[in-house]
C-alpha positions as CSV (number, residue, x, y, z in Angstrom):
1,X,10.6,-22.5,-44.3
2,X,10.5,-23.0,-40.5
3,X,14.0,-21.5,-40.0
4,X,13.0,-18.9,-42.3
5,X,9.9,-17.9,-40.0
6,X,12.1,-17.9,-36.9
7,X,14.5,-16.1,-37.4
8,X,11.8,-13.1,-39.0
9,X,10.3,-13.4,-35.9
10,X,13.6,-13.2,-33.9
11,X,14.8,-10.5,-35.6
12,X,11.5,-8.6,-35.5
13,X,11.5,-9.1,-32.1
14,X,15.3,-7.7,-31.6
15,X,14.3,-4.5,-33.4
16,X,11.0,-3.9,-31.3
17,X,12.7,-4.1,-28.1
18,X,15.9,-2.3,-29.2
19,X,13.5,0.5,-30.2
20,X,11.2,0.1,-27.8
21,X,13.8,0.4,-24.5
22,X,16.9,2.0,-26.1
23,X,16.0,3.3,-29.3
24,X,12.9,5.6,-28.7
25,X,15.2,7.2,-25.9
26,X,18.4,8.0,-27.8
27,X,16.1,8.9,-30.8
28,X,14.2,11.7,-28.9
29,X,17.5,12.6,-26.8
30,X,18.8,13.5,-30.4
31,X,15.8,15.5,-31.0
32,X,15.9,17.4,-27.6
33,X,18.9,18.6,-28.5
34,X,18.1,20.2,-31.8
35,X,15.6,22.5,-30.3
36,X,17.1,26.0,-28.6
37,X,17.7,26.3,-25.7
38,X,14.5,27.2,-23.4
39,X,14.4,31.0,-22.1
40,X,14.8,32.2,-18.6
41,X,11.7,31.2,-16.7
42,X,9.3,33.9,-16.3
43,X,8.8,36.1,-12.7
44,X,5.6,37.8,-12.4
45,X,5.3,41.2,-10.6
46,X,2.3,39.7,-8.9
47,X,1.9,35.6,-8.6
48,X,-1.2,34.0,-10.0
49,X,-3.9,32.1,-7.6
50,X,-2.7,28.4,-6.7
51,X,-4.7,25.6,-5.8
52,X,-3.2,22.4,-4.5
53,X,-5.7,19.4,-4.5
54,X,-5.0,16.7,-2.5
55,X,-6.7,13.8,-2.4
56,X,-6.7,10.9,0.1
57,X,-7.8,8.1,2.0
58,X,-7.8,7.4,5.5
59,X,-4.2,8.9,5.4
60,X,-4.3,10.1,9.7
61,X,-1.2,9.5,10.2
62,X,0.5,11.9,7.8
63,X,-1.9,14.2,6.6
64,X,-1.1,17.2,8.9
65,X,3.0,16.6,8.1
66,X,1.7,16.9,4.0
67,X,-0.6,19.6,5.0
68,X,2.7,21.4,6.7
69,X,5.0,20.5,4.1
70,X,2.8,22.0,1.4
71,X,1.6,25.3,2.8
72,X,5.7,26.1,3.8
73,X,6.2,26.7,0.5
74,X,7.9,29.8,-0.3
75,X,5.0,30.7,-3.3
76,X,3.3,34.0,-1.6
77,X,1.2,32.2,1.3
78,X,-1.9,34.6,0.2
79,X,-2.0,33.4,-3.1
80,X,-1.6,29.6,-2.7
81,X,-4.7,27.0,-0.8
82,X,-4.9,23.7,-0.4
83,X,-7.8,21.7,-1.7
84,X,-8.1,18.3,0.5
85,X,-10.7,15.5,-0.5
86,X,-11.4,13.0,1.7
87,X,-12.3,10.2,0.2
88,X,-14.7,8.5,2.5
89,X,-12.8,8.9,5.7
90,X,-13.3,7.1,8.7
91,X,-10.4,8.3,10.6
92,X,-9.8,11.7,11.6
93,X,-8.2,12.6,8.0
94,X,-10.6,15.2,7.5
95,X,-10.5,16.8,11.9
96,X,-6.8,17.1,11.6
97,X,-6.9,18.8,7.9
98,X,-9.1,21.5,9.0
99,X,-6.7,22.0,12.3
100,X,-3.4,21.8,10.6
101,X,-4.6,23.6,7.4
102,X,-6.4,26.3,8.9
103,X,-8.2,29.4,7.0
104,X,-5.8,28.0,3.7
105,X,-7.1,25.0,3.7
106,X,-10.8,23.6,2.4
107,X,-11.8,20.1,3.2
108,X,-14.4,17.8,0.6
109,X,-16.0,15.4,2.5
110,X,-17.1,12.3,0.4
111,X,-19.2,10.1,2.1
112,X,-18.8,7.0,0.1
113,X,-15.6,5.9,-1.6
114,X,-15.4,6.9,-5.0
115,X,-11.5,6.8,-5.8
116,X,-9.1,9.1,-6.9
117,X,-10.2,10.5,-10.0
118,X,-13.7,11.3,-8.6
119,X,-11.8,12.9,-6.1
120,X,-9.6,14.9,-8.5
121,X,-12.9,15.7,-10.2
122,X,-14.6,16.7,-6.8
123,X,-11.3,19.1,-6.1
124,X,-11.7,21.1,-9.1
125,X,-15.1,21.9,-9.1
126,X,-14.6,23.9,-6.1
127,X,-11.1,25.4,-7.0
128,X,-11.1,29.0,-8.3
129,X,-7.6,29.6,-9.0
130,X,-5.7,30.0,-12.3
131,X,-3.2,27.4,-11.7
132,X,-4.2,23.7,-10.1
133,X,-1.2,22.0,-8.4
134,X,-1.6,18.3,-7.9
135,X,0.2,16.4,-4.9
136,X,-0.3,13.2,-3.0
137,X,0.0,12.4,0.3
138,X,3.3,10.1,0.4
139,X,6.0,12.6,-1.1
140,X,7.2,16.2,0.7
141,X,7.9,19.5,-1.7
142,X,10.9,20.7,-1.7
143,X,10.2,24.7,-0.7
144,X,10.3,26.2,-4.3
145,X,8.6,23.2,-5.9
146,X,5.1,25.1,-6.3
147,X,7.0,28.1,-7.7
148,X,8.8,26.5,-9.9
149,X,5.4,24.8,-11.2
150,X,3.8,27.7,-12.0
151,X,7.1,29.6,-13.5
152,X,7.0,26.7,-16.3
153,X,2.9,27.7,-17.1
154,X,3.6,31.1,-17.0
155,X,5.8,30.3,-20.4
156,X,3.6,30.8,-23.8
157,X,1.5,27.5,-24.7
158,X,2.6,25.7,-22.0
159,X,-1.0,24.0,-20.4
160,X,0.7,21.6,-18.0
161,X,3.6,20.5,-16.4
162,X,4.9,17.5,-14.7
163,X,7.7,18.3,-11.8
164,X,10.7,16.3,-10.7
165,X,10.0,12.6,-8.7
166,X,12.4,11.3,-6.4
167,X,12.9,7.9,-5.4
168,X,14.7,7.3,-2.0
169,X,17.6,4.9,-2.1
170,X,16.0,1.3,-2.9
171,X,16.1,-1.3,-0.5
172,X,16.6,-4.3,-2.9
173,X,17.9,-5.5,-6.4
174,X,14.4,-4.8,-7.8
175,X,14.4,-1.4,-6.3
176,X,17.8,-0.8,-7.6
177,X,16.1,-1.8,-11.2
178,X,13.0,0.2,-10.6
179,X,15.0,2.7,-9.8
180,X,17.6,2.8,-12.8
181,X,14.6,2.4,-15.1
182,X,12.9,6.0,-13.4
183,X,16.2,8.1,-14.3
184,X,15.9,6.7,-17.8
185,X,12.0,7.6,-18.2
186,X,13.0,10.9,-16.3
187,X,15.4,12.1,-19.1
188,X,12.7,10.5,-22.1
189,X,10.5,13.0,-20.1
190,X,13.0,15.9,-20.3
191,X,14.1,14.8,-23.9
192,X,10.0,14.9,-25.2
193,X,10.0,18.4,-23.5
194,X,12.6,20.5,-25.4
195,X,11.1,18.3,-28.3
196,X,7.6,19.0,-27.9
197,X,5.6,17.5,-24.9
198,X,6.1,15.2,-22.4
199,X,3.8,12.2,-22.2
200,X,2.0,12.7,-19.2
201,X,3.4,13.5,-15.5
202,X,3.9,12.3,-12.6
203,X,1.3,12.1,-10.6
204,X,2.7,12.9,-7.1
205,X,4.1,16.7,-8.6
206,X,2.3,18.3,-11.6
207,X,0.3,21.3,-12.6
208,X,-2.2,22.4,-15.3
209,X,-4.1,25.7,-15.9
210,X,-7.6,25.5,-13.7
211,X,-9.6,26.3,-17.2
212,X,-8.8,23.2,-19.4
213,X,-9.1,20.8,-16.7
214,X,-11.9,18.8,-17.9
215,X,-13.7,16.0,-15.6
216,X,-12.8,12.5,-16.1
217,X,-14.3,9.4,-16.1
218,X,-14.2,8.3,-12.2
219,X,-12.7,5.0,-12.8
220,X,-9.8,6.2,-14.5
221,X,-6.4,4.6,-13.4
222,X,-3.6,7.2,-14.6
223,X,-4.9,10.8,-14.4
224,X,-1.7,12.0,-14.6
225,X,-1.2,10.8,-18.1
226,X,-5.0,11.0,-19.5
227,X,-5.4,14.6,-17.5
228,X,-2.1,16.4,-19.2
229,X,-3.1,14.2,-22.6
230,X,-6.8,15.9,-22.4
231,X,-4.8,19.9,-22.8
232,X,-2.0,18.3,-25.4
233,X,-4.5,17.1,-28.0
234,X,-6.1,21.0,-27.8
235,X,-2.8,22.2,-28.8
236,X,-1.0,23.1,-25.6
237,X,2.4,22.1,-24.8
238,X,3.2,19.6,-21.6
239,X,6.3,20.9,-20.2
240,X,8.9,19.4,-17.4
241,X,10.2,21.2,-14.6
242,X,13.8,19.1,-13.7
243,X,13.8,21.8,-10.7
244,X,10.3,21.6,-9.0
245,X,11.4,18.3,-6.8
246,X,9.3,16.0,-4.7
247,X,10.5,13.1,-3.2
248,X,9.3,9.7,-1.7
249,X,9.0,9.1,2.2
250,X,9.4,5.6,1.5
251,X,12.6,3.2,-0.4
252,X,11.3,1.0,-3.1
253,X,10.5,-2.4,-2.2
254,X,10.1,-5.2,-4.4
255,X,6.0,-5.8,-3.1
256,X,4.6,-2.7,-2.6
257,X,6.8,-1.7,-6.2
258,X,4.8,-4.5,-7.8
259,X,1.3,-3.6,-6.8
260,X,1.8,0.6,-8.3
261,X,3.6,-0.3,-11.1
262,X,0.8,-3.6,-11.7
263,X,-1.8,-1.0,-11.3
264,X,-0.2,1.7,-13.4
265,X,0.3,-0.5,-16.2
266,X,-3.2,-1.4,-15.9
267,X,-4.2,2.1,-16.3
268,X,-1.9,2.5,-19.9
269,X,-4.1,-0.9,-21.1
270,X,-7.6,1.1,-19.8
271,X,-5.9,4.2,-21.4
272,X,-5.2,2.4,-24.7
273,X,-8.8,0.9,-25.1
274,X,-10.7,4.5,-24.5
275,X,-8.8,7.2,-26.2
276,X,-8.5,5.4,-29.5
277,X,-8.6,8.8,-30.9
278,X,-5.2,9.6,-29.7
279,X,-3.7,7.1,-32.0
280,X,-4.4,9.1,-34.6
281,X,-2.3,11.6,-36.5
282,X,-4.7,14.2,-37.4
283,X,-6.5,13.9,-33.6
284,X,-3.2,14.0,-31.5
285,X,-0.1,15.5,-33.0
286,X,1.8,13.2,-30.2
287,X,0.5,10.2,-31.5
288,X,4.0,8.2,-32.3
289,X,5.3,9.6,-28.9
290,X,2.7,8.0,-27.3
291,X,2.7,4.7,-28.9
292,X,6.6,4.9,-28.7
293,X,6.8,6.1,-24.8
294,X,3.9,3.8,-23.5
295,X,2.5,1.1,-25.9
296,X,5.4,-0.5,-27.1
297,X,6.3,-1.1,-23.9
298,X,2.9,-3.2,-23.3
299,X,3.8,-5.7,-26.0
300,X,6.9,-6.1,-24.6
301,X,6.7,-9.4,-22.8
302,X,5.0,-10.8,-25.7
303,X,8.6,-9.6,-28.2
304,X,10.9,-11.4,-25.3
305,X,8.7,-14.5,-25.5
306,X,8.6,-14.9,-29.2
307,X,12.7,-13.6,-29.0
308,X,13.4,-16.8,-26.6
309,X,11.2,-19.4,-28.4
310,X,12.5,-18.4,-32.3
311,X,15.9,-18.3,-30.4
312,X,15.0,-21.4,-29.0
313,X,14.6,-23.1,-32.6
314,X,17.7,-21.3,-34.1
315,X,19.4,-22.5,-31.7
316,X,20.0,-26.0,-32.8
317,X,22.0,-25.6,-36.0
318,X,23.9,-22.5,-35.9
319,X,26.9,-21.1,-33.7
320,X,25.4,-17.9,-33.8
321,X,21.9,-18.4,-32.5
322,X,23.5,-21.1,-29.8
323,X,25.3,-17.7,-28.5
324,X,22.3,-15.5,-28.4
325,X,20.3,-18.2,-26.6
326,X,23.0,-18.6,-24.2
327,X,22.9,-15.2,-23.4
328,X,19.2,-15.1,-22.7
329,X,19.9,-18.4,-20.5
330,X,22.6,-16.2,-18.5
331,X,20.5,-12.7,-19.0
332,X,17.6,-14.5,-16.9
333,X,19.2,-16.4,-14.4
334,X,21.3,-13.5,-13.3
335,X,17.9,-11.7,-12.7
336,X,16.3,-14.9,-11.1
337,X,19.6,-14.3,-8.8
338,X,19.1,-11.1,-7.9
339,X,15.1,-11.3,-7.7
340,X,15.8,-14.2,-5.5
341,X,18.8,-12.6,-3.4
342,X,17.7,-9.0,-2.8
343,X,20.6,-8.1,-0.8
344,X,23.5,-8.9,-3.1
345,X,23.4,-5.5,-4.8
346,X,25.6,-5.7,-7.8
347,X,24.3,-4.3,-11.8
348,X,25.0,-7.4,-13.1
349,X,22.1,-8.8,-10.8
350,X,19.8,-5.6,-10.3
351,X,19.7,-4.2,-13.7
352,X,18.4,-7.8,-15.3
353,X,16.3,-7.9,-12.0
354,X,14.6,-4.8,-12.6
355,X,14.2,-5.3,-16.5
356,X,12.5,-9.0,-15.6
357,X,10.2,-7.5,-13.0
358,X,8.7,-4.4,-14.9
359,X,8.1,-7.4,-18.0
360,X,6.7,-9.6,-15.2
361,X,4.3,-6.7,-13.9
362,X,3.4,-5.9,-17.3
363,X,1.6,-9.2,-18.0
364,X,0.0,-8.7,-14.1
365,X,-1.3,-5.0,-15.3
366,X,-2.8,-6.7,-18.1
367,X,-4.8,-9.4,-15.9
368,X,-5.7,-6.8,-13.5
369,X,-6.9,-4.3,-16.6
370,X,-9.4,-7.6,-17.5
371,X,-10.2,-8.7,-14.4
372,X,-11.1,-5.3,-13.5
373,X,-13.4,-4.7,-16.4
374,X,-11.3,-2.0,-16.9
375,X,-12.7,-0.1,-14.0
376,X,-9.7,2.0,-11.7
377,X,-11.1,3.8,-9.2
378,X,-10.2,3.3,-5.6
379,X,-14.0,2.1,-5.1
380,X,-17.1,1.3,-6.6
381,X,-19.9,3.1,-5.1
382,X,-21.8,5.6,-6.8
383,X,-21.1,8.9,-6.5
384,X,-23.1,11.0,-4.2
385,X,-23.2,14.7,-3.4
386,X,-19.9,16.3,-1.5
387,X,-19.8,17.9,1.6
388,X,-17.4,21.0,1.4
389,X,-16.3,23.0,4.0
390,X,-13.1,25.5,4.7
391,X,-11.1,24.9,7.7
392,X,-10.6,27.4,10.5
């Protein structure tokens, strides 16, 4: 009866992770590829307004290079401004905006810190064009990135659109990992978008249409997934741009990759506790995409766990199940290898690396989720009235 158990639970757990990090993707590649191709992008005899909102935190040091980078884009300088908030500054964020930004450029002052999505919220009351480009203020544009934004919601239904993310070589054999994983989620993304919609964007390059932007709670953790969710469950499509690129200033690193992606992975537990409605088929026509492309993924460390223990208990009667355990033995102490020496870059040490770290950081996202009361925001404090005023 025991061995019975264990090796359901085994099994179950084999199929749930198959599906979950290798089956979901080939499944909705196959998919992608039965749609038509997608028609020439659109070019408008006159461009539509363009705001780029911005928002940031003490960010001195490299605001006027992201204020530079941004407004050099070749989308008709007339028709594109830049929204920055400041999200309780106490550098001179806000001084060198205004300079660098000029008469294209309005600055929100926000005198208490309220985090991102208040700030994101605090942008687009005060933005008046058709499109909204998000950006942070860590990654550069590549020149046509905003045009080729804006191109994708010119197409018919199309209410949002993520662009292309960039990581710079990584630095480690977690990076490496971290990085492998990214090109997989970036061709699930591209895959969902000839399907249908992509679930959510990426938050340092993506775009919506200004009128069904609507405000979110200020303590939410991924806007770039609850934001483009809010205009797919109205009907509109979320599309992906492959050729709008941004890219990081910075390689991936093992600590600062932990803390994003613990925080991120909060943000789908915070997500998954609010919008129960999207789980439902007649509320949100991407329901199984969703649970598919970020859900399973949360119950993953809890499928490897009962995988080793059943394992574990197979293990000491059969030839077969010795095998499998011995692989997980050899699975995890490559990754403990390459966790543990960073520099010896080889896939048979970065690849389990990576895999054992986004698990790891999965669990930590769930801590952080309940320790945070499922609060996200960058602060706290109440929000107060902001102070807006246009550069120049």
């Amino acid at each position: 009866m025991q061995d019975g158990l264990a090796m359901v639970v085994f099994w179950c757990a084999v199929l749930m992770l198959g599906f979950t990090f290798a089956g979901y993707p080939l499944l909705m590649n196959f998919l992608g590829r039965l749609k038509s191709k997608p028609n020439p992008l659109p070019t408008p005899s006159r461009w539509p307004k363009v705001d780029c909102v911005l928002v940031v935190h003490n960010e001195a040091a490299r605001i006027g290079t992201r204020i530079e980078n941004l407004l050099s884009s070749d989308y008709p300088p007339e028709r594109l401004h830049l929204i920055v908030v400041c999200d309780s500054c106490t550098d001179e964020t806000a001084h060198i905006a205004r300079k660098v930004g000029g008469i294209r450029t309005t600055v929100v002052e926000q005198t208490t810190r309220q985090g991102k999505a208040a700030g994101l919220n605090a942008g687009l009351a005060v933005a008046n064009g058709e499109f909204v480009v998000f950006a942070d203020a860590r990654q550069q544009f590549a020149p046509d990135a905003v045009t080729r934004l804006v191109q994708h919601l010119l197409q018919p239904g199309v209410g949002a659109v993520s662009g292309n993310y960039s990581l710079l070589p990584p630095a480690d054999n977690v990076g490496s990992g971290v990085d492998v994983y990214w090109r997989i989620e970036k061709m699930l993304r591209q895959a969902e978008s000839r399907w249908d919609s992509t679930i959510g964007c990426t938050g340092a390059i993506y775009a919506i249409r200004c009128g069904l932007f609507e405000p979110i709670p200020p303590d939410t953790i991924l806007d770039d997934v609850v934001i483009p969710m809010q205009i797919a469950v109205r009907g509109w499509r979320v599309d992906f741009a492959e050729e709008a690129k941004a890219w990081e200033s910075m390689p991936v690193v093992a600590g600062r990759e932990f803390h994003r992606k613990r925080r991120t992975l909060a943000g789908n537990y915070q997500m998954l506790f609010r919008y129960t409605r999207w789980l439902l088929p007649w509320q949100n026509r991407l329901w199984w995409e969703l649970i598919c492309h970020k859900y399973l993924r949360l119950v993953a460390p809890g499928a490897l766990l009962a995988l080793f223990m059943s394992n574990l208990w197979l293990a000491r009667g059969s030839t077969f199940y010795a095998a499998t355990m011995g692989g997980q033995l050899v699975f995890y102490c490559l990754a403990i290898l390459g966790i543990l020496f960073p520099k010896w870059r080889t896939k048979l040490l970065t690849l389990p690396a990576g895999f054992v770290f986004l698990n790891t950081t999965t669990l930590a996202g769930f801590w952080y989720y309940l320790r945070q009361g499922g609060r996200g925001g960058w602060g706290s404090h109440p929000p107060t009235q902001p102070h807006v005023q246009s550069a120049g």
